[in-house]
DRENSEFI-276462 format. One record per atom (N, C-alpha, C): y, z, x. Coordinates in pm, whole numbers, plus 50000, padded with zeros to 5 digits. Example, Ala and Ser with C-alpha at 12.3 -4.5 7.8 and 13.67 -1.06 7.14 Angstrom:
<rs>
494315078051319495505078051230496705078051320497755070851285498945071451367500035078751290
</rs>
This chain:
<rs>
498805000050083500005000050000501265000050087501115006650195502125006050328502414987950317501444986450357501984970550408502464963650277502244963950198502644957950076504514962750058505084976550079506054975350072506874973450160506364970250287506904967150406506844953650360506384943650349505994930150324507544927050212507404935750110508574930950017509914937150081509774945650189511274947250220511574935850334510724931250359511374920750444511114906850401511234905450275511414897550202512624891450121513044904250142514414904750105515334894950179515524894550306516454885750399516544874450373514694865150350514954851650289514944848550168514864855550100515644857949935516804858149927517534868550022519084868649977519554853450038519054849150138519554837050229519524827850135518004823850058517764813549984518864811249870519184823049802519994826549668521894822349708521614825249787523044824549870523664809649964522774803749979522924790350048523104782749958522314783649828522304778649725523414774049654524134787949645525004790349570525904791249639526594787649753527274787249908527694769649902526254760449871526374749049870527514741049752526854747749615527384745749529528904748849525529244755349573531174760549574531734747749652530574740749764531554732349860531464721849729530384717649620530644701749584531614702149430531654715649375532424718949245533614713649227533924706149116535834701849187536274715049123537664712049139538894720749095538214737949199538234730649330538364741749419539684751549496539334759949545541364759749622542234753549669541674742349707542134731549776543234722149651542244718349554542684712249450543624718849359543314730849339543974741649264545624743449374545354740749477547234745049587547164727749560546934717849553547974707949537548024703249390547254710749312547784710949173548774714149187549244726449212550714738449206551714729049282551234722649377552304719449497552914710049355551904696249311552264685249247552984689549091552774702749041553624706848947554774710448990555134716749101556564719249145557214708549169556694699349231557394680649241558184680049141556784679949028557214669748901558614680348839558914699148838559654700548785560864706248861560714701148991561764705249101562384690249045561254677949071562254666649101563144661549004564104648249055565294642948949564664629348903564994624748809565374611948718563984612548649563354600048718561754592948677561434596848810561584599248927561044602549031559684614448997559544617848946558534634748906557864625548868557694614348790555894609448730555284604248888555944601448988555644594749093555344598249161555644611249171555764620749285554144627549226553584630449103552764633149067551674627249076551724614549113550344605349099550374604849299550714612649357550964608949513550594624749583549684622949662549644636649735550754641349762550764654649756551964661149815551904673149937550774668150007550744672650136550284656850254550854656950350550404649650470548984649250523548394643350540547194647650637546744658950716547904661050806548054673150927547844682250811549104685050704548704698750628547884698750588547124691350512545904689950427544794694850529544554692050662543794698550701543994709550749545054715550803545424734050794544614736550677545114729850587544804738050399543614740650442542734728450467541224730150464541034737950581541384743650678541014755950784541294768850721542374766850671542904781350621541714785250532541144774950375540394780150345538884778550381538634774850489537244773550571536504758750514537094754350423536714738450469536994728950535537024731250667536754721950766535604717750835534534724250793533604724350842532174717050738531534714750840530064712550736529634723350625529204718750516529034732350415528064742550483526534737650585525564744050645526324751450795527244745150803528314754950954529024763350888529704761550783530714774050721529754784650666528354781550685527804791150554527144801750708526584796650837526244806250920527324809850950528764805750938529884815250977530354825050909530014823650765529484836250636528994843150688527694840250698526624849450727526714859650870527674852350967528094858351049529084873751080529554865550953530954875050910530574883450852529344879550783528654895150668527904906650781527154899350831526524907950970527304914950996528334912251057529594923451073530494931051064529544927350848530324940150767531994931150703532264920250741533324913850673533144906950564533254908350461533394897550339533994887250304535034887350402535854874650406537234882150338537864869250265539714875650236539054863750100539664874349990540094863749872541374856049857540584844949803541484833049788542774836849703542304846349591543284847449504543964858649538543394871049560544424883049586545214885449712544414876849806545314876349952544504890649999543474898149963543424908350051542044905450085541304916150176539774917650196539464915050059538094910850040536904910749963536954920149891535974933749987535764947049972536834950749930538074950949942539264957949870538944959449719539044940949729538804932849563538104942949484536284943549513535504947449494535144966249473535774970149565535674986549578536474991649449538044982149403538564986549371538024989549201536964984249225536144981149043534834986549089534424992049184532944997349196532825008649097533705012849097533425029749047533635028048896534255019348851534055019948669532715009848618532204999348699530704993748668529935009548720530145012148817528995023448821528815033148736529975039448690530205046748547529015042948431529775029948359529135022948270527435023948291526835015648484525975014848476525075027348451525445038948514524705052048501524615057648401526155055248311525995063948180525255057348091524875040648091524225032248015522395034048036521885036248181520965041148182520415056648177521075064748144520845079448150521155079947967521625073347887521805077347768520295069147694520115055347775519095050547750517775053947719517655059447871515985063547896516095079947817517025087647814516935100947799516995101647619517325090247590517465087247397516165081747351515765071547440514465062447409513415067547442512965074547496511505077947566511505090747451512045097847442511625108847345511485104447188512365095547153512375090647021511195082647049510455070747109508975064547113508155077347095508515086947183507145098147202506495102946998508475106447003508095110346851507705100546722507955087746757507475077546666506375075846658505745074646804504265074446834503735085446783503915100846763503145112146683503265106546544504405104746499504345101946327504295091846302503455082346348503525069846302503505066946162504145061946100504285057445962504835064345859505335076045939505645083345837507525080745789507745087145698509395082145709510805080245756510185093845898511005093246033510585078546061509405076146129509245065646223509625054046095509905048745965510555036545933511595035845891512205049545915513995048345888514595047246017513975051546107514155050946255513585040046310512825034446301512505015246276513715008346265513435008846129514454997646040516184998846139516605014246205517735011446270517955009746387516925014046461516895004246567517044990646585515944983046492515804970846475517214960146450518034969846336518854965146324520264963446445519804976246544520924976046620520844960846714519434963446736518834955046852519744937146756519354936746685519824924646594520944919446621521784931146670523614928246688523744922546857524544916346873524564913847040525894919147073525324928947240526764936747242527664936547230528354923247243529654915847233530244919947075529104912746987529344913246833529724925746793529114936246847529054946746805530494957146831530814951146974531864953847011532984950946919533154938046880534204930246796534034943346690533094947146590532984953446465533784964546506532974973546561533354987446637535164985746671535514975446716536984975146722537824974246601537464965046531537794964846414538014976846280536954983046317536884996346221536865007546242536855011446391537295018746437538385023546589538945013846623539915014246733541555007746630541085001446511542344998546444542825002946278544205005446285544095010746171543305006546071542755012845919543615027045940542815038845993541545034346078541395051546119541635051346198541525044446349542035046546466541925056346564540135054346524539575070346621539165064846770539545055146821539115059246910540085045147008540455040647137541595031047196540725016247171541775008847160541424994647198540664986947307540904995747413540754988647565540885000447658540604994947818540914996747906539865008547940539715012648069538875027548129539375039548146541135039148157541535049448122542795046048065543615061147991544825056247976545975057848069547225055547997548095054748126548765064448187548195076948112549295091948141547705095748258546615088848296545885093748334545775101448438546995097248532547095107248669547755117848621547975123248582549175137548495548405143148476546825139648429545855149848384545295160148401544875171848406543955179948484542855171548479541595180948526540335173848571539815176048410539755185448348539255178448207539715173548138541195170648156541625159148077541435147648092541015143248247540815126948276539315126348263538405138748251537365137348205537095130348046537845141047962538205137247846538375124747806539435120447886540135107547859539025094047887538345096448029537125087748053536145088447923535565095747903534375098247826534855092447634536535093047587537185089347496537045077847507537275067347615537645055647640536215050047648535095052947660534205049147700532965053847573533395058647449532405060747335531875041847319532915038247299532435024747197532305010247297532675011747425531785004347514530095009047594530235023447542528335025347562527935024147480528605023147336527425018247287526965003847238527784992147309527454979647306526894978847464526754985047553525474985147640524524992247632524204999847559522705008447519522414996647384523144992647318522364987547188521224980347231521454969447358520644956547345518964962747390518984970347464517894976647542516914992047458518144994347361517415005147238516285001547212516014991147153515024993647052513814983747169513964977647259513014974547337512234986647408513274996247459512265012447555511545017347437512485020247305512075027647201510215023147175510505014847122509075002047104508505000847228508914999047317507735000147463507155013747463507855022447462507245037847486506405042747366507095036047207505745043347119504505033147135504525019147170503175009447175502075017147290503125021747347502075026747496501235036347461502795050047388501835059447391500635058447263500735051047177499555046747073498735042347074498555034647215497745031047259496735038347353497605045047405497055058647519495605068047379496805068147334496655078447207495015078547133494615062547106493485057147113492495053547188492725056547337491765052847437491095067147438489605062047470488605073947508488645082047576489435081747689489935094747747490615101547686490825104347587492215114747474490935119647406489905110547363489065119447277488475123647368487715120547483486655126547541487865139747625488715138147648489175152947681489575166347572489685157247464489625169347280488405174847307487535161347318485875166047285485685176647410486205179347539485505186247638486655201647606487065203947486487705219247447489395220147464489535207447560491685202647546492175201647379492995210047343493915211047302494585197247253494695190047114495635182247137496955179947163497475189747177498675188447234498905185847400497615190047458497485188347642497215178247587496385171347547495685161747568496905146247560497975154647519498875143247474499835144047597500285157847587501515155747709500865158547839499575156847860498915159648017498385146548100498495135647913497325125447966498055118647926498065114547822498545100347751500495094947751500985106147754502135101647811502375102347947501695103448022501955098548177501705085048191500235083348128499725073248124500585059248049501315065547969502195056147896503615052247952503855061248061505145059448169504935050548270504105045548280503435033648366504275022948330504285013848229504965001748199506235008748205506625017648129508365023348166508765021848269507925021648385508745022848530508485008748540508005001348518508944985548532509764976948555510184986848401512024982148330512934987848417512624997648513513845002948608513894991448668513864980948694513784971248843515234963948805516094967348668517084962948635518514972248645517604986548657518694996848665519594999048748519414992248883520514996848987521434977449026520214968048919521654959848929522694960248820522454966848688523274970648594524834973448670524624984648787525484989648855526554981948891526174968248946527134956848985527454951548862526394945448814526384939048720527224931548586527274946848548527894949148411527394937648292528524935648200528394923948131529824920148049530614906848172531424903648166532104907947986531454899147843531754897847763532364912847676531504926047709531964939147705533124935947701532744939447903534034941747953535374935247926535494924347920536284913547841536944919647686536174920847603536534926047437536714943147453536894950547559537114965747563538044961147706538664953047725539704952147869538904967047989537864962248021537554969348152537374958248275538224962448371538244955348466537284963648580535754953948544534654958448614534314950048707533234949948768532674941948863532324925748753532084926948636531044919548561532854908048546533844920948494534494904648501535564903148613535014910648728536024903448830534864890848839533864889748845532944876448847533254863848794533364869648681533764857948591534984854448606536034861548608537524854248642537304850248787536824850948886536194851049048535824833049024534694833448934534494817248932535574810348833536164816948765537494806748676537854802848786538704806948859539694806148943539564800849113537844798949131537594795749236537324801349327537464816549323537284828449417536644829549524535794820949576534374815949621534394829049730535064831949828534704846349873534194855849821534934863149706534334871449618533204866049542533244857649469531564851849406530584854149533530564844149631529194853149708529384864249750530604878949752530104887549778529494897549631529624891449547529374899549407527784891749410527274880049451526044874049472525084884049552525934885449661525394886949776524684905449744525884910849664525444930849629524544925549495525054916949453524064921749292522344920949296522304907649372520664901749429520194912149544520604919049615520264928649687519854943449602520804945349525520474955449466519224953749331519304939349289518104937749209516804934549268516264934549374515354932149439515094946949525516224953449533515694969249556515194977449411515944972949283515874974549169513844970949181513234962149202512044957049233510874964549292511354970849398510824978049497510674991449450511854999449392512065008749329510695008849217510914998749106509895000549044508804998549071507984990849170506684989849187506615005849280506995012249316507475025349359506795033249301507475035549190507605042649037506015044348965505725030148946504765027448926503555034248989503665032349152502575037749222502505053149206503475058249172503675072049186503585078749052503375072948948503005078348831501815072848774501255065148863500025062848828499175055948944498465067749034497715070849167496775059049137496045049149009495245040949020495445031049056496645025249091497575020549095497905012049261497015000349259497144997749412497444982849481498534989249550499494975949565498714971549701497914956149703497494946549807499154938949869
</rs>
């Protein structure tokens, strides 16, 4: 089992390489790159700097020289072959640099740090409300099966699962962030008196701001743990080891929480292999309809705008951390269930 997770950690390098060259290549052939995007701007200032009919002319005509045009392309690292600029990436990452964004003018990591800590929020509080809501509610569905807990508690799960977070978001704003009840803000991660606060007030204020964007990231994943954890344990529940340990004088109640829900935490540790890229992750569209400026949509405005530094470094943490996300769970796996053997 040693070699098996040695084998996938160094697997990792030509994974991230492969994922990344890929997507390294693709930025050089995309139009409307930085390049195109600064003599867009240049050729709009022409047209409304210049006089008469001169501006339609001036618009259909480069408005840089050669010489500049290739500064442009040094400044932003296309001067080079797309396979030479990309080991000069890779160079630069080795040594802990991310490069400088195109758009903000600063480090990468600036970009990036400056949004780590509210995706990580989201991601932790999204998996800790998850697993700590879902695994006990399966446990208890799985004891009462059929009874009128487990199909009123069905039927709303099901229904949550039905909504997509986004949608759900829109509602939740609607009926409750706007009049007339107005329990809870429109947007944003915190508010703006937030530095004035004591420490439980910006606690407060976080945890206020953040009711009705957890729960359009717990919805989508509810009723999948919920339903994974009671199929398991019902199944546990029915295998011959539950009776043949009743039958040898166990207690059904050991017999349940000694055997069959361990046994049923097996597939649960799986689904972690997604939990620590959540962290980067996010999901732009949230974040977008609750104005959180997370990792999920510096991404997405990152590729509007051409960002290509920041896109492979948000590539470069998210695929790293989901392939430790990987490792983690076949981990998990081995360790909650000793039969369990990784070639």
């Amino acid at each position: 089992m040693r070699d098996y997770f040695i084998r996938r950690i160094l697997l990792i390098v030509p994974t991230l390489i492969g994922a990344t060259m890929l997507v390294f290549f693709l930025t050089r052939i995309l139009p409307g790159g930085p390049i195109d995007q600064a003599m867009a701007e240049m050729r709009a200032i022409d047209v409304t700097g210049g006089s008469g009919g001169g501006g339609s002319n001036a618009a259909q005509e480069s408005p840089l020289s050669e010489d500049q045009l290739e500064k442009l392309k040094a400044q932003y690292g296309f001067d080079k072959p797309w396979y030479i600029a990309y080991f000069v990436w890779v160079g630069s990452i080795l040594k802990g640099d991310l490069g400088e964004s195109f758009k903000y003018n600063e480090p990468v990591w600036d970009v990036i740090k400056s949004r780590l800590p509210i995706s990580t929020f989201y991601g932790v509080a999204t998996a800790i409300i998850t697993y700590f809501v879902c695994l006990p509610l399966g446990v208890v569905k799985a004891l009462r099966h059929k009874s009128i807990f487990d199909t009123s508690s069905s039927i709303l799960v099901f229904f949550g699962y039905a909504i997509p977070g986004f949608a759900l978001g829109l509602l939740l704003l609607v009926f409750f962030a706007y009049p007339p009840l107005e329990l809870f803000p429109t947007g944003g991660f915190t508010s703006s008196d937030y530095e004035y606060k004591n420490w439980l007030g910006k606690l407060w204020d976080v945890v206020y701001h953040a009711v009705l964007p957890l729960a359009c990231y717990v919805v989508g994943s509810f009723a999948f743990l919920t339903m994974l954890m009671k199929n398991n344990l019902m199944d546990n529940l029915a295998s011959d080891y539950v009776r043949t340990a009743i039958a040898k004088g166990r207690s059904y109640k050991d017999a349940v929480t000694k055997h069959a829900i361990r046994n049923a935490f097996v597939p649960i540790a799986t689904s972690l292999s997604g939990v620590l890229g959540v962290f980067l992750g996010g999901t732009f569209l949230i974040e977008y309809i609750f104005d959180i400026d997370g990792i999920g949509m510096l991404g997405y405005k990152s590729l509007l705008d051409r960002d290509f530094p920041v896109v492979m470094a948000i590539l470069l943490l998210t695929s790293f951390f989901m392939m430790a996300g990987n490792i983690l769970a076949d981990f998990l796996v081995a360790l909650v269930d000793p039969r369990v053997k990784f070639k």
